[in-house]
C-alpha positions, 0 to 999 in steps of 0.5 A: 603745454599744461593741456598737454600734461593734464591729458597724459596725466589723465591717461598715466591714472586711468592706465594704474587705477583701471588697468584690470579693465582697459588699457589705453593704446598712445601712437608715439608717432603724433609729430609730423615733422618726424617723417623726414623727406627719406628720398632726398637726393642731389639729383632730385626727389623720385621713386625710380631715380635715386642714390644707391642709398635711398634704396630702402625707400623707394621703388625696388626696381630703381636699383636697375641703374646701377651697373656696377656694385654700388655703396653709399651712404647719407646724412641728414640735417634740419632745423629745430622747431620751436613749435611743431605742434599744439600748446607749443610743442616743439621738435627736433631731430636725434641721434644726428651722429647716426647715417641717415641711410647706407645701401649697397646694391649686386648686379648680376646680368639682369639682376639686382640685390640690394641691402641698406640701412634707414631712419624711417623715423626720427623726432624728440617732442620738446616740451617747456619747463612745466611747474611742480605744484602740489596741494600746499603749493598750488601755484608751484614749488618752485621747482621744474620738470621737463618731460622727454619724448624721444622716438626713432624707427630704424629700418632694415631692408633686403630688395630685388629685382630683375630687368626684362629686355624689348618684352613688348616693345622693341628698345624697351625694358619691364623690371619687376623689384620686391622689398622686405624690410624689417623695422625697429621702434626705439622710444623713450619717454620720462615724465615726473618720477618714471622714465621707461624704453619702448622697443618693439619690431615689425616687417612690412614690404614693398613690390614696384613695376618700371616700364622703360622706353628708348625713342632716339640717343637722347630721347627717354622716358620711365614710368613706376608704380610701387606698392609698400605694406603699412607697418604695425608695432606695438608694445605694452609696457608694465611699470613699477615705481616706489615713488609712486607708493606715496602719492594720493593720486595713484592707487596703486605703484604698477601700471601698464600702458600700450605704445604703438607705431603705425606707419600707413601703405603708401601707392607711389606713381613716378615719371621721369623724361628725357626729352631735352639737351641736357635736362631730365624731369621727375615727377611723384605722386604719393598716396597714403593710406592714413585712414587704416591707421587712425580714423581721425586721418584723412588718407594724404596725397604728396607731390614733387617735380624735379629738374636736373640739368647736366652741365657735363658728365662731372657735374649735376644741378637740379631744382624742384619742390615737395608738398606734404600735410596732415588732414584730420576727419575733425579739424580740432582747433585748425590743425589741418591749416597748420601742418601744411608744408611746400618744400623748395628743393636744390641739389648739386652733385659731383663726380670723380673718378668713382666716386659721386658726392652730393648735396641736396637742400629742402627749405619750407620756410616761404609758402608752408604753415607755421608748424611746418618752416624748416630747412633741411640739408642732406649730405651724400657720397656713393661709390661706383666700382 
């Protein structure tokens, strides 16, 4: 924990003493676990086959499915770490009052328009009280702080996409789907005597291809391929604080610093079949593209498999697993073997009337690192006009 002070210090004095000179660039974004598994659904983790609220995150083609106007929503659950990270670092997820994801999909013939709403990002760094010391108390005043690092990235999205019936093959489909999402960084951050809000925006956007083929009634299978842009956003913050003026280890009482959120371009590969009573398989396989955003990172590779078992046009059960990481260039203090993550996956969904209800649950706690043990539960509706 005081590593983890002494080098935020460290920056805080270089930024006010030497900010005529270099202003240093902190990416708010360092704990992993704040990525949150944003295509969890009851009937399994895929790009092409997903709830009408996760549209926002996964391949803009999948929207084909919904023939009817569509609307649904999403809350997300997980369980706090207490250690996320190094000197005991923990996390936990914020602002649980808000919907994980809201989208409502317009099909017209061949086409679909979708709109929805998503929490790309969500994660506050929870820290130890940390001891105030000063030169006439070394070893503490007696006092405590506890520094506050909160961040979410919210997104925005518009898609669309149109469905090409036998263009080459006969009992066949070819759509095309496009993405434009605009995201929003909302950080806050408050450390000793200062406490400032870091908002800042940027668009990025996706494009995804999806080959459908019909073999018999019960016999099918879909391939996808998706493209998403990286996202860059960045802000310099320029901070002014009296209490500052007299403390010996600022020259001055402003300051500036430059907080940014890079997201990486992502490539997903999907498959999906239906070749079995009863039984639909999913797999994905995403790449990240790390290495643009930060040197330091390896580019990363996901994947999940996912079953769904039909017991009757009402009820739906699937079963699966995720793996995640995070790899650095130089593996500081093994870092790499610590955020490794296997999530087993489960899910049930029901069906009224028009209505969908799901539940979806992600545990890692049996084959994942010790940063990375956490159980996630994902609540759902959807409604089919």
């Amino acid at each position: 924990m005081k590593k983890q002070i002494v080098i935020f210090l460290f920056i805080l004095i270089s930024s006010t003493s030497f900010a005529q000179l270099q202003v240093p660039e902190n990416n708010v974004l360092y704990l992993s676990q704040g990525f949150v598994l944003t295509n969890l659904n009851s009937l399994g983790i895929s790009n092409i086959n997903n709830s009408v609220s996760n549209i926002g995150t996964t391949n803009p083609t999948s929207m084909i499915h919904f023939n009817k106007i569509s609307f649904g929503g999403s809350y997300h659950f997980e369980t706090k770490l207490k250690e996320a990270y190094l000197a005991s670092i923990g996390h936990k997820r914020i602002s649980n009052e808000l919907p994980q994801s809201i989208g409502i999909v317009f099909p017209y013939e061949n086409f679909r328009l979708g709109l929805v709403f998503n929490q790309k990002y969500n994660s506050s760094a929870e820290f130890d009280r940390v001891p105030i010391t000063t030169v006439e108390f070394p070893d503490g005043t007696g006092e405590y702080y506890k520094p506050i690092m909160k961040t979410k990235v919210l997104s925005y999205s518009v898609s669309a996409s149109y469905l090409f019936d036998n263009l080459f093959i006969e009992n066949s489909s070819l759509v095309f789907g496009a993405r434009l999402t605009r995201n929003s960084l909302d950080y806050h951050e408050e450390l000793l005597s200062y406490s400032f809000d870091v908002k800042s925006e940027n668009y990025n956007w996706a494009f995804g291809v999806l080959f459908n083929h019909v073999i018999d009634i019960k016999k099918s299978f879909s391939v996808g391929i998706l493209y998403e842009s990286n996202i860059n956003m960045k802000e310099t913050i320029v901070h002014s604080d009296k209490n500052l003026n007299n403390n010996p280890n600022f020259s001055s009482s402003q300051f500036s610093l430059i907080y940014s959120a890079n997201f990486p371009a992502k490539v997903s590969f999907d498959l999906s079949a239906d070749f079995i009573n009863n039984i639909s398989l999913y797999s994905t396989v995403n790449y990240l593209l790390w290495s643009d955003v930060n040197s330091n990172l390896k580019n990363q590779v996901e994947l999940s498999f996912t079953g769904l078992y039909s017991f009757n046009e009402e009820l739906k059960a699937s079963f699966g697993f995720f793996t995640t990481d995070r790899n650095n260039e130089e593996n500081i203090l093994g870092l790499n073997e610590k955020l490794r993550a296997i999530y087993l996956l489960a899910g049930i969904n029901y069906k009224i009337s028009l209505f969908n209800f799901g539940l979806s649950i992600a545990d890692s706690h049996l084959f994942s690192d010790e940063w990375r043990m956490q159980s996630i539960a994902k609540l759902e509706f959807e409604i089919n006009f």
